[in-house]
C-alpha positions as CSV (number, residue, x, y, z in Angstrom):
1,X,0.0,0.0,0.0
2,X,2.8,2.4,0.9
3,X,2.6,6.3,2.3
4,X,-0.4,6.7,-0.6
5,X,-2.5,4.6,0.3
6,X,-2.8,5.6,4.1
7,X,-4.1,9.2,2.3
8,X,-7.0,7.3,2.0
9,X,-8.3,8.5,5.2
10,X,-8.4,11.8,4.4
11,X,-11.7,10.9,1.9
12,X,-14.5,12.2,4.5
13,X,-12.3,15.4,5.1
14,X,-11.7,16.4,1.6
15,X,-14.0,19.3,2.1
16,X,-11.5,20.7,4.5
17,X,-8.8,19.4,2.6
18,X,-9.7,21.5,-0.4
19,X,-11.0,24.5,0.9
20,X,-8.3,25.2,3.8
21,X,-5.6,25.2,1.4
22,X,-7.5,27.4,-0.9
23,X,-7.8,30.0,2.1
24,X,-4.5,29.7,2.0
25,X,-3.9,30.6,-1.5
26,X,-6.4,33.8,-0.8
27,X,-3.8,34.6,2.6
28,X,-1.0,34.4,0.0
29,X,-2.5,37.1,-2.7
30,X,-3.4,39.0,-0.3
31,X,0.2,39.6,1.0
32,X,1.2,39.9,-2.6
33,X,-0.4,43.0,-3.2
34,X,1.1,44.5,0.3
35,X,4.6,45.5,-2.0
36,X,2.6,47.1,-4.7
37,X,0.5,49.0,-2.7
38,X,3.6,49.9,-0.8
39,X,5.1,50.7,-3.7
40,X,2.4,53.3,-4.5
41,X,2.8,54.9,-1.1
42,X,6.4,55.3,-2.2
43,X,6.3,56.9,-5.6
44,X,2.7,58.6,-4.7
45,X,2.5,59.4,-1.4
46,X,5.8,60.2,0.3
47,X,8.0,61.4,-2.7
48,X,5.2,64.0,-3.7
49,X,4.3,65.0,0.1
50,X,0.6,63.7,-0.4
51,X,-0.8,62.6,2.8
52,X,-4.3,61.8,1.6
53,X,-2.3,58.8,-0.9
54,X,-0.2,58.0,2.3
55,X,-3.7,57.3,4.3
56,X,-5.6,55.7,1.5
57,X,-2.9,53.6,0.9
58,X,-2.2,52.5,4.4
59,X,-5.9,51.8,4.9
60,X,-5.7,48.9,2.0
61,X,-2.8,47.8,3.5
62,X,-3.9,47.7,6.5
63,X,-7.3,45.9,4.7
64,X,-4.9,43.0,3.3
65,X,-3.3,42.3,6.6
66,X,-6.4,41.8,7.9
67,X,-8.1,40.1,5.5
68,X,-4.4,37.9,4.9
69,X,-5.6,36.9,8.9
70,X,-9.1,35.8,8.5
71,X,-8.0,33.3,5.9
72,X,-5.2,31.9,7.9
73,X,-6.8,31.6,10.9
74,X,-9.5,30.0,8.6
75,X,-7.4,27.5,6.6
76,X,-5.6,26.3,9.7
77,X,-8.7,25.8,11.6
78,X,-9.6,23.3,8.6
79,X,-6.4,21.7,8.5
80,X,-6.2,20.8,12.1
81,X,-9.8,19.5,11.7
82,X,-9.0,17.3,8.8
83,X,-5.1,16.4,10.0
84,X,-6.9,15.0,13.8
85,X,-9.8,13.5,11.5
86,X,-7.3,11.9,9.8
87,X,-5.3,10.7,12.5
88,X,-8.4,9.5,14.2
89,X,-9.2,7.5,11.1
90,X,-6.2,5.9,10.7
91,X,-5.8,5.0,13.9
92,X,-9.0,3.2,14.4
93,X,-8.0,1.7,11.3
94,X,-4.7,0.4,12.5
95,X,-6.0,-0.5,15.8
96,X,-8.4,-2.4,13.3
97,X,-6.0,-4.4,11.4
98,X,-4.2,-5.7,14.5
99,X,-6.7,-7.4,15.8
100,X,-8.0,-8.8,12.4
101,X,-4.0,-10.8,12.0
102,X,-3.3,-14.0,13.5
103,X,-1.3,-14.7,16.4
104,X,1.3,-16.1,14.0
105,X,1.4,-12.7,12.0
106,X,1.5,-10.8,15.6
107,X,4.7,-12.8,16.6
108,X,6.2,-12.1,12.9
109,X,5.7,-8.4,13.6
110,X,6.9,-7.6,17.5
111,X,4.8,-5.9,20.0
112,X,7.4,-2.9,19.6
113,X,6.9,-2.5,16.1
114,X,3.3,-1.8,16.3
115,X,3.2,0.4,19.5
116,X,6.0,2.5,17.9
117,X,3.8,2.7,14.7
118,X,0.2,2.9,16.5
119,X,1.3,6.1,18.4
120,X,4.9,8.0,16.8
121,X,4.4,6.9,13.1
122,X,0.6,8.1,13.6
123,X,1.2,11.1,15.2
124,X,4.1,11.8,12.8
125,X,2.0,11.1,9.8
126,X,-1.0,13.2,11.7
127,X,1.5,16.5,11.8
128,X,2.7,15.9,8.0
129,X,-1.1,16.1,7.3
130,X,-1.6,19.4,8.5
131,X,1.6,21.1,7.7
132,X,0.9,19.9,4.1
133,X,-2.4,21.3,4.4
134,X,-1.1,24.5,5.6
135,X,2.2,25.2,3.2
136,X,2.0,23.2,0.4
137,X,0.4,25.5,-1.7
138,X,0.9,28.4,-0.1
139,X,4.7,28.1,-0.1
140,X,5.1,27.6,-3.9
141,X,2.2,30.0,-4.7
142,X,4.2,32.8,-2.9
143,X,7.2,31.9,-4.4
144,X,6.0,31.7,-8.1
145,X,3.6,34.6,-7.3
146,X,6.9,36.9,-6.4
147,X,8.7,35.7,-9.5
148,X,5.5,36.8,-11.5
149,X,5.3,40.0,-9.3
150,X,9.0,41.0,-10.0
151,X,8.5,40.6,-13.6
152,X,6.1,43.0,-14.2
153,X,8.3,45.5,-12.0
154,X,11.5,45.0,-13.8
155,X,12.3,41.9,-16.1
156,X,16.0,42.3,-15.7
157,X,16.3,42.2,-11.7
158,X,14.0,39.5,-12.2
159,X,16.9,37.2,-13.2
160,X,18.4,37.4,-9.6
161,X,14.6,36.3,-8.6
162,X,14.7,32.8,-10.7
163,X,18.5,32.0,-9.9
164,X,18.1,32.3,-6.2
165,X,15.0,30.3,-6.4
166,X,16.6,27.5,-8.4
167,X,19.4,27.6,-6.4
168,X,17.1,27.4,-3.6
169,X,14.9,24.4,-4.6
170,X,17.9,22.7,-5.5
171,X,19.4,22.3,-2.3
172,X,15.6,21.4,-0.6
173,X,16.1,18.3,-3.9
174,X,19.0,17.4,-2.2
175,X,18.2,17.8,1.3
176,X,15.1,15.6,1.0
177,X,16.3,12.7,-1.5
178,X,19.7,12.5,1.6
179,X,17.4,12.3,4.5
180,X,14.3,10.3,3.9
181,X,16.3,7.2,3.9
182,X,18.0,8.4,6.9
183,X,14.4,8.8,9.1
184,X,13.5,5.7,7.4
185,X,16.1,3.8,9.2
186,X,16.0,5.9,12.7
187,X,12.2,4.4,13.0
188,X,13.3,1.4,12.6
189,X,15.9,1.4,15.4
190,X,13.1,3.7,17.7
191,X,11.1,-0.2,17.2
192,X,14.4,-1.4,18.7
193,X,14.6,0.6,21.5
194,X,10.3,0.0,22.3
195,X,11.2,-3.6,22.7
196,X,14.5,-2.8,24.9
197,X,12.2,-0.8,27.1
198,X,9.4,-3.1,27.2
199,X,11.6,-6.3,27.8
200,X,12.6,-4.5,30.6
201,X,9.5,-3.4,32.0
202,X,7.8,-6.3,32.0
203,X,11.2,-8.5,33.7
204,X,12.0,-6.0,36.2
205,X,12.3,-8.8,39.0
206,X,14.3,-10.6,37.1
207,X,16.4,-8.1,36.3
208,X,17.0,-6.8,39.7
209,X,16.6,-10.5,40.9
210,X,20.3,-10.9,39.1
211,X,21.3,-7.1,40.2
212,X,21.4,-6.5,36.1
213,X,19.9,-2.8,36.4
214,X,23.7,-1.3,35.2
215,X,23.6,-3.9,32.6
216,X,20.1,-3.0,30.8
217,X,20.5,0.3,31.4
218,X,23.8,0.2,29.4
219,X,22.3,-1.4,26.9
220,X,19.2,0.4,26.3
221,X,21.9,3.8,26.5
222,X,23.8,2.6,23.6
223,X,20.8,1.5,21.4
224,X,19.7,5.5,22.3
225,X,23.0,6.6,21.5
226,X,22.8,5.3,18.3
227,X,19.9,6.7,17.7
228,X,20.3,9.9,18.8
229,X,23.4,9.9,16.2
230,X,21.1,9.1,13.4
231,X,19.4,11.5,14.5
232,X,22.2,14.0,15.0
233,X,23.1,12.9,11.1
234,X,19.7,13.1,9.4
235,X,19.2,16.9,10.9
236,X,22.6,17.9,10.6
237,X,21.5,17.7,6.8
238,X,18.3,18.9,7.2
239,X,19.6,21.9,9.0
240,X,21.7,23.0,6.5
241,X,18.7,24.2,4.2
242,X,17.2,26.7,6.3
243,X,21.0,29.0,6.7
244,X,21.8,27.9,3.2
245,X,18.1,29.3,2.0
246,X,18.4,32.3,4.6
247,X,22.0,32.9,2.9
248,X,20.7,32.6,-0.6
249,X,17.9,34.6,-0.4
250,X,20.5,37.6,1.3
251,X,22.9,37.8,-0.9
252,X,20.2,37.9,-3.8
253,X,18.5,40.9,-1.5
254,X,22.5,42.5,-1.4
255,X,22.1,42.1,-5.6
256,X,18.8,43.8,-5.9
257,X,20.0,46.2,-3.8
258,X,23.2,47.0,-5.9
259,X,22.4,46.6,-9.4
260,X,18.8,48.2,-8.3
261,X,20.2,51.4,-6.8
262,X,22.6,51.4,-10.1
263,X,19.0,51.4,-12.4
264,X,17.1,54.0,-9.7
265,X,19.9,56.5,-10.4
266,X,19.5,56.1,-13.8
267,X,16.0,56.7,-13.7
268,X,15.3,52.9,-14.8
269,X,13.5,51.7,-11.7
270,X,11.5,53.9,-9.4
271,X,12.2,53.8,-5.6
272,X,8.9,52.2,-4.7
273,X,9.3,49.7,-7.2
274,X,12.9,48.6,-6.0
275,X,11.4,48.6,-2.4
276,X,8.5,46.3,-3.5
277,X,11.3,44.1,-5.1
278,X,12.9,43.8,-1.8
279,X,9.8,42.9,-0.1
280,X,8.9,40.2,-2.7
281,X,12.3,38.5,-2.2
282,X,12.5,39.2,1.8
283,X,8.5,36.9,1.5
284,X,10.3,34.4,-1.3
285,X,13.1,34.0,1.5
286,X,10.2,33.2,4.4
287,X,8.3,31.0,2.0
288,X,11.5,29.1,1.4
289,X,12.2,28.9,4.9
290,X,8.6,27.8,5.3
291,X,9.6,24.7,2.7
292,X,12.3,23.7,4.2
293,X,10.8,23.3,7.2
294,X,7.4,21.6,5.8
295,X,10.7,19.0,3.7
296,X,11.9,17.8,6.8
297,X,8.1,17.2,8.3
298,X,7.5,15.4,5.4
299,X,10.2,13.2,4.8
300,X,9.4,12.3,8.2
301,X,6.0,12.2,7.8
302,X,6.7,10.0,4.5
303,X,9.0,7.9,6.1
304,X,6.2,7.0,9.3
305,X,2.7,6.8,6.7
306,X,5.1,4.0,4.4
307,X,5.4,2.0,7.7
308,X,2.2,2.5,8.5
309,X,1.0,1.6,4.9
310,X,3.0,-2.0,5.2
311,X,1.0,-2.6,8.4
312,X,-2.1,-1.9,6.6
313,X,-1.4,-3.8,3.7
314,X,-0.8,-7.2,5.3
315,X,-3.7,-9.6,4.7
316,X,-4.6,-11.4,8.0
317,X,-3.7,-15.3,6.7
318,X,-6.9,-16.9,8.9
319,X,-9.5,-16.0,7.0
320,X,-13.2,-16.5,8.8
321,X,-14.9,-19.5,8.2
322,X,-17.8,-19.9,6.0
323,X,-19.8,-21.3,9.2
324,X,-20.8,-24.7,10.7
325,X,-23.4,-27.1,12.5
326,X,-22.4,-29.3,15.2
327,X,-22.6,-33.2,14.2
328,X,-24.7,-34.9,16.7
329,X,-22.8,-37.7,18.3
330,X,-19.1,-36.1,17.2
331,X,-16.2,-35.8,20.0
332,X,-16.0,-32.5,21.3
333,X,-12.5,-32.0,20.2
334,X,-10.6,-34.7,17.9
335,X,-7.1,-34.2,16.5
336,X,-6.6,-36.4,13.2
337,X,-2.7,-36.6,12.5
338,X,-2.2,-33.1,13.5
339,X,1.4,-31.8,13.0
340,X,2.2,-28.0,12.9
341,X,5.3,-25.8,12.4
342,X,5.9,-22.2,13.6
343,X,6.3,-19.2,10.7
344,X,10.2,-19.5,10.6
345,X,10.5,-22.2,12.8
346,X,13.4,-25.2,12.2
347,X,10.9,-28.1,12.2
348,X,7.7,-29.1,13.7
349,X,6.4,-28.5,17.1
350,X,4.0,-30.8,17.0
351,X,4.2,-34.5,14.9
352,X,0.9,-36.4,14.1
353,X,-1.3,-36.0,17.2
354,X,-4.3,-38.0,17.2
355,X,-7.4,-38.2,20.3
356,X,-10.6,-37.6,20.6
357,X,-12.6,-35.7,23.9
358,X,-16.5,-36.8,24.4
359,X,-18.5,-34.4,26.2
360,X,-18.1,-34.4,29.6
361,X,-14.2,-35.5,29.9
362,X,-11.1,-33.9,31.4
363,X,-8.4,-34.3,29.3
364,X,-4.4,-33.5,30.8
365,X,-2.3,-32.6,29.3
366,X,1.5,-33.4,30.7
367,X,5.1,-32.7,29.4
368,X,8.7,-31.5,30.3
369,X,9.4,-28.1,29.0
370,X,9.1,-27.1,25.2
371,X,6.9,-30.6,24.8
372,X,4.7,-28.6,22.6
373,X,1.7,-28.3,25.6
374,X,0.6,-24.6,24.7
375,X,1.3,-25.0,21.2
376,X,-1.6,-28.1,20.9
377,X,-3.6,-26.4,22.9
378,X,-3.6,-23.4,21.0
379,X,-4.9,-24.6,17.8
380,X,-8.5,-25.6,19.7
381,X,-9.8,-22.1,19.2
382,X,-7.7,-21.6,16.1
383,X,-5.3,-18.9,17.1
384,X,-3.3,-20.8,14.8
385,X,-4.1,-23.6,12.0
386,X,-2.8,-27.2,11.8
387,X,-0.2,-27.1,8.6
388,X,-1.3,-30.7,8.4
389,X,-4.5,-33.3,9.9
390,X,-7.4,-31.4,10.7
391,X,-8.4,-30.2,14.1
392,X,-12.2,-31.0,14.7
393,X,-14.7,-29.2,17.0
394,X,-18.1,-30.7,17.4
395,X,-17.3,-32.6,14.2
396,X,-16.6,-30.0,12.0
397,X,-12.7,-28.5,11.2
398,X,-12.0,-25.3,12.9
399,X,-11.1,-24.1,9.6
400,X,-15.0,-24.2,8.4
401,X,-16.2,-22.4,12.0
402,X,-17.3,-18.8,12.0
403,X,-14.0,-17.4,14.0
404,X,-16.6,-15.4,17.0
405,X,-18.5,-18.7,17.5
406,X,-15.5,-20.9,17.6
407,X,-14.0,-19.1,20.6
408,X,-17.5,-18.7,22.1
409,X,-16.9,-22.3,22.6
410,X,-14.0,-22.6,23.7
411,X,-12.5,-20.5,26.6
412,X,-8.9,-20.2,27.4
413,X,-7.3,-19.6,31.1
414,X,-3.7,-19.1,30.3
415,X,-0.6,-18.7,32.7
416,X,0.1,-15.3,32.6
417,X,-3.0,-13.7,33.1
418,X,-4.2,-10.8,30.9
419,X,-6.2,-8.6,33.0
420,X,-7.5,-5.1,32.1
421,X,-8.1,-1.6,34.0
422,X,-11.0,-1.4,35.4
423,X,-13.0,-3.2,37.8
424,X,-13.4,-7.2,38.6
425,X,-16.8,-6.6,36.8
426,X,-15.8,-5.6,33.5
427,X,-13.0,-8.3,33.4
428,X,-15.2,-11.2,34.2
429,X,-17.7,-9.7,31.4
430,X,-15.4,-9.6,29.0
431,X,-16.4,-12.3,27.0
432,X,-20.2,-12.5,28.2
433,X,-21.2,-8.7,28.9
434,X,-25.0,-9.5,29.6
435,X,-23.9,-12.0,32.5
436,X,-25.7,-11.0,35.3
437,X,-24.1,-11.0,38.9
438,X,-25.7,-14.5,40.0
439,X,-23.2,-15.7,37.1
440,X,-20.4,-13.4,37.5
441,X,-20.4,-14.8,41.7
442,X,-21.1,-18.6,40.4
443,X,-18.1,-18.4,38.7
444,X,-15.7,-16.6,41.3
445,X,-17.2,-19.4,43.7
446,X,-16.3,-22.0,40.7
447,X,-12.4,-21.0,40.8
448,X,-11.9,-20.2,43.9
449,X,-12.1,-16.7,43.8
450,X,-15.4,-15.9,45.7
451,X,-14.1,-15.3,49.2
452,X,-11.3,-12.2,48.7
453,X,-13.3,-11.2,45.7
454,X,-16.3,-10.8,48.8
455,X,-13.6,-9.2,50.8
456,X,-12.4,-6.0,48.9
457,X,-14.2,-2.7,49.0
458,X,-16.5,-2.4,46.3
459,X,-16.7,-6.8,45.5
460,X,-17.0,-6.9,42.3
461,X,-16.9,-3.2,41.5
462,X,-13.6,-3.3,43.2
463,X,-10.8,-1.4,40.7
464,X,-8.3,-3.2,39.0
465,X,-4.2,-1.4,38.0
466,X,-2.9,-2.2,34.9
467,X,-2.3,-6.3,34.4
468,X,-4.1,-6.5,37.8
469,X,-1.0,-5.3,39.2
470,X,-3.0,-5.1,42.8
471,X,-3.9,-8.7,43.1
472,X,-1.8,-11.6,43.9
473,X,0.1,-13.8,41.1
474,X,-2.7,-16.8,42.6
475,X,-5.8,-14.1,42.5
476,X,-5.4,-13.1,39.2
477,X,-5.1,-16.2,37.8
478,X,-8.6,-17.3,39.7
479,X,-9.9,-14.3,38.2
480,X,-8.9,-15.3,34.9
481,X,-10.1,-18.6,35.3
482,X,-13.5,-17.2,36.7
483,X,-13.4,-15.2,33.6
484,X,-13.5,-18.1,31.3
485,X,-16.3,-19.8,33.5
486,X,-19.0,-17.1,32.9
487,X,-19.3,-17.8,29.3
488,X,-20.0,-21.2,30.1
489,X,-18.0,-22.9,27.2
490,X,-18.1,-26.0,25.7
491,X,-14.0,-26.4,26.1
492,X,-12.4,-24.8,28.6
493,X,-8.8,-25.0,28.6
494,X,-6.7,-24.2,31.7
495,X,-3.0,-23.5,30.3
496,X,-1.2,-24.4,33.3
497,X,-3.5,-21.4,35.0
498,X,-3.2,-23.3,38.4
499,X,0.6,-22.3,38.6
500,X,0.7,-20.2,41.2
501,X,-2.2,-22.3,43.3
502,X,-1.3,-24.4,46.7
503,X,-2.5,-27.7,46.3
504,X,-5.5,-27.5,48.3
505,X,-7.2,-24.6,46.1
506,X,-6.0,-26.0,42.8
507,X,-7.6,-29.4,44.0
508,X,-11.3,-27.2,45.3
509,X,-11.1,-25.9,41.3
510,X,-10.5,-29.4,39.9
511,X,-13.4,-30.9,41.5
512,X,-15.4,-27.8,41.3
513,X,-15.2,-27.8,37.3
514,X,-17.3,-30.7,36.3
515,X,-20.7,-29.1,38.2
516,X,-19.8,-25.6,37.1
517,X,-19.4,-26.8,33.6
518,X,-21.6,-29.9,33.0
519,X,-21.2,-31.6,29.5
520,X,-17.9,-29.4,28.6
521,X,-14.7,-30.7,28.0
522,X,-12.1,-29.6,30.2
523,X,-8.6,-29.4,29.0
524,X,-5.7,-29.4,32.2
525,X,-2.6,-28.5,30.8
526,X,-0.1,-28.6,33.8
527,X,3.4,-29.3,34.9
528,X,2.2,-31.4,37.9
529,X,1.6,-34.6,37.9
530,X,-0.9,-34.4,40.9
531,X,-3.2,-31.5,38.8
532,X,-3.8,-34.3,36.1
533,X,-4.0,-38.1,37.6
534,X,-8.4,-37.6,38.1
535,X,-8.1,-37.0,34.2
536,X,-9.9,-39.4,32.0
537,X,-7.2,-39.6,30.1
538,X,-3.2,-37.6,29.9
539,X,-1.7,-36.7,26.4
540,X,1.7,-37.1,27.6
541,X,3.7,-35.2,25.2
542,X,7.4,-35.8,24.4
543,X,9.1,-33.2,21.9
544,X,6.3,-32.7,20.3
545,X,5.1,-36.1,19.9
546,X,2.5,-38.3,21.3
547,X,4.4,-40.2,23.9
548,X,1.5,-41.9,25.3
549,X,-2.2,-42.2,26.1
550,X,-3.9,-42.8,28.8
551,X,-5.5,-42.8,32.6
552,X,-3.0,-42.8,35.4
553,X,-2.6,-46.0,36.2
554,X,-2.3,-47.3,32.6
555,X,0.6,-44.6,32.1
556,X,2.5,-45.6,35.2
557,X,2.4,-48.9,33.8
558,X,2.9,-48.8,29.9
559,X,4.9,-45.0,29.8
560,X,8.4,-44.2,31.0
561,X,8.4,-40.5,30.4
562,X,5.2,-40.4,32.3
563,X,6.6,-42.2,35.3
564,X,9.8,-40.2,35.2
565,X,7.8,-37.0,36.1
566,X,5.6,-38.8,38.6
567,X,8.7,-39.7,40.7
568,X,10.4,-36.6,40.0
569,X,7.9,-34.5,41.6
570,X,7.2,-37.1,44.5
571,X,11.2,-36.9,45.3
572,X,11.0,-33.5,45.5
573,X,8.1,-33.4,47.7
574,X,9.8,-35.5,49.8
């Protein structure tokens, strides 16, 4: 799509886009005829001592100034309107396309990447919007309006008009082909320094659990040094228009001034007419300078709106399912030689899983670390696909279900629990907002959660910090558990969600499930042993593979990888 096609969301605001620069344009002839009129007062009014030509002619110019004000105040009102319309657009847009790519595409991309383009590439692309709106035109227009102006006035001292001003746009030619791939390449390092900073915001106990502070710091230093020289480099370049303009347009003022005063002795040029020259080149210089400036939001602005228009061009590679009918009598969930591979990844995560859940049944699910638990889990409700074997819900592939009915079935408690601002309310409604309270406490009571929940100020209109930041690792993930109760699911899968549980709670929940949920399939994927034995049957997973099959006693009898983590954990009980 690139930087054009993210001009697209200017459509509803091409009335003000039109007409704001037009007022513009208006501003701009109107400070044109400021020199002539001055001019008059020259040749007219001063040099022949007539006082009434002096007032007249200050009244008009006083007329233009004010009239130059009405239309800028004008066109900039319209710009900002159409430049925060705009960014308001693209945006919700943006925010839009995020949430429409899979969780493959989101891991391609990096969480830094798209905060650093949802807020600075937005915001610079929002400013490049208005400043466009503002100068564009008028710029140019003031320049080739002063060239035409000077003209008339004298066609010889013209010339120093047209070779200041190509000498002039040459250097803004040169200034924005050098830098554009230069702000190109600092956003990319800004994504860089978002992840540094997030990485370390979100493992600041780690960090200072291994007294690493000096190190990260250091680290995210030099990644700012670097791009504060970029930086440094792009507008070291970019500075050197506006003196270089600023010097240009001086020495062609120290020309006029010269050769003028030469021709107004001679009678060849009146002295009105070389002061209006003056003026035209001394408002050629400030819409230069103007230029330069608007070049270097641009690039920038250029630079952001063709990262931006990357983003929007990617094509979210899950596409929605035409829709589907349960099969009476089907498994709830049945995997038929399911393999999958990550995007980029060296082989397969998973090999040729095959089971089937009825109704009713808890399923474990049991493996040493990097087994592939999450990963099998995660293709349930389809936040990624199977790259081979078909994963069935209710009988039909997850491929043919309608994505927002899919994951109304199936509800996900994972590890690290997501909770948002706001209160233990609007978290537990998050996925069933007309659940009314007698559900919302069913469910706390369910997972365990009932009791402090009952016990803060405010219950269940109690506020929640960022990531539940005021709870306990254990109480927000029986919130989040809670949370995936209310929408009574047909598959609820517990992601090792338990974690941070003592053994008594996380046995309540266990045997709590089955009347909270009747008829659903429960899926407990865990690291202990003891949170899966009441299973109707363990997938005990083995790099991926399907080591074995089974209840608890058949695994301690037919699996060795199975038995190997039972006594583990019962020798380190002991």
């Amino acid at each position: 799509m690139g930087a054009r096609g993210v001009l697209r969301f200017l459509r509803r605001y091409r009335v003000q886009s039109v007409v704001g620069p037009l007022f513009k344009l208006l501003e701009a002839i109107f400070e044109l005829i400021v020199p002539m009129l001055m001019a008059r007062l020259i040749d007219l009014g001063v040099r022949r001592g007539d006082a009434g030509v002096v007032m007249a002619t200050a009244g008009w110019m006083v007329a233009m100034a004010a009239l130059g004000l009405i239309c800028s105040v004008t066109a900039q009102f319209l710009a900002a309107r159409a430049a925060m319309g705009f960014g308001a657009e693209l945006r919700g847009a943006l925010f839009a396309k995020v949430a429409s790519l899979s969780h493959g595409q989101l891991d391609a991309l990096g969480a830094s990447t798209l905060i650093t383009r949802l807020t600075a590439d937005v915001d610079r692309s929002q400013s490049g919007v208005n400043m466009t709106l503002r100068l564009l035109l008028r710029s140019p227009f003031i320049v080739v309006g002063a060239l035409a102006m000077a003209l008339t006035i004298d066609a010889k001292l013209s010339l120093i008009f047209l070779a200041a001003t190509a000498l002039a746009g040459a250097m803004i030619w040169w200034v924005t082909r050098r830098t554009l791939p230069m702000y190109r390449a600092v956003q990319a390092r800004v994504d860089v320094l978002s992840r540094l900073a997030r990485e370390a915001l979100r493992g600041v106990r780690v960090i200072r659990a291994f007294s690493r502070q000096q190190g990260e710091a250091e680290r995210f230093d030099a990644e700012a040094a670097g791009i504060e020289r970029a930086q440094a480099a792009a507008g070291l370049i970019a500075a050197l228009s506006s003196p270089a303009t600023y010097a240009v347009a001086n020495l062609a003022i120290a020309a006029l001034l010269w050769y003028g005063g030469g021709r107004a002795d001679r009678g060849l040029i009146s002295q009105g007419n070389l002061v209006a020259l003056i003026n035209y080149m001394s408002q050629i210089l400030l819409a230069l300078s103007a230029l330069t400036l608007l070049i270097v939001i641009l690039v920038r602005a250029l630079a952001s709106a063709s990262r931006l228009g990357e983003l929007l061009a990617i094509q979210p590679d899950m596409a929605d399912g035409p829709g589907a009918a349960c099969v009476p009598g089907a498994p709830r969930v049945a995997f038929e030689n399911v393999s999958f591979r990550y995007a980029g990844g060296q082989g397969d995560a998973l090999h040729g899983l095959s089971f089937r859940a009825m109704p009713g049944q808890t399923v474990g699910v049991i493996g040493g670390t990097g087994a592939g638990k999450t990963t099998l889990v995660s293709l349930m409700p389809r936040f990624y696909d199977a790259t081979e074997g078909r994963v069935l819900i209710d009988g039909v592939d997850a491929r043919d279900w309608k994505l927002a009915a899919l994951r109304a079935k199936v509800a996900v408690a994972p590890q690290q629990p997501a909770l948002l601002t706001g209160s233990i309310r609007d978290n537990l409604t998050l996925g069933a907002p007309d659940a009314d309270d007698e559900a919302l406490w069913r469910a706390l009571d369910a997972a365990q959660a009932g009791d402090f929940v009952r016990a803060r100020d405010g219950g269940l209109n109690a506020a929640l910090t960022q990531g539940g930041a005021n709870l306990s690792g254990g109480q927000r993930q029986r919130l989040s558990i809670a949370r995936a109760l209310v929408g009574r699911p047909d598959i609820l899968i517990l992601d090792d969600s338990a974690s941070a549980l003592d053994y008594l709670t996380d046995l309540k929940l266990r045997r709590a499930l089955p009347g909270a949920l009747p008829g659903a399939v429960v899926v407990v994927v865990s690291q202990r042993a003891s949170a899966v034995r009441d299973a109707d049957f363990i997938l005990v997973l083995d790099e991926g593979r399907l080591a074995a099959i089974g209840d608890h006693g058949q695994l301690m009898q037919t699996c060795e990888v199975y038995r190997d983590i039972v006594s583990s954990q019962e020798e380190g009980a002991v």
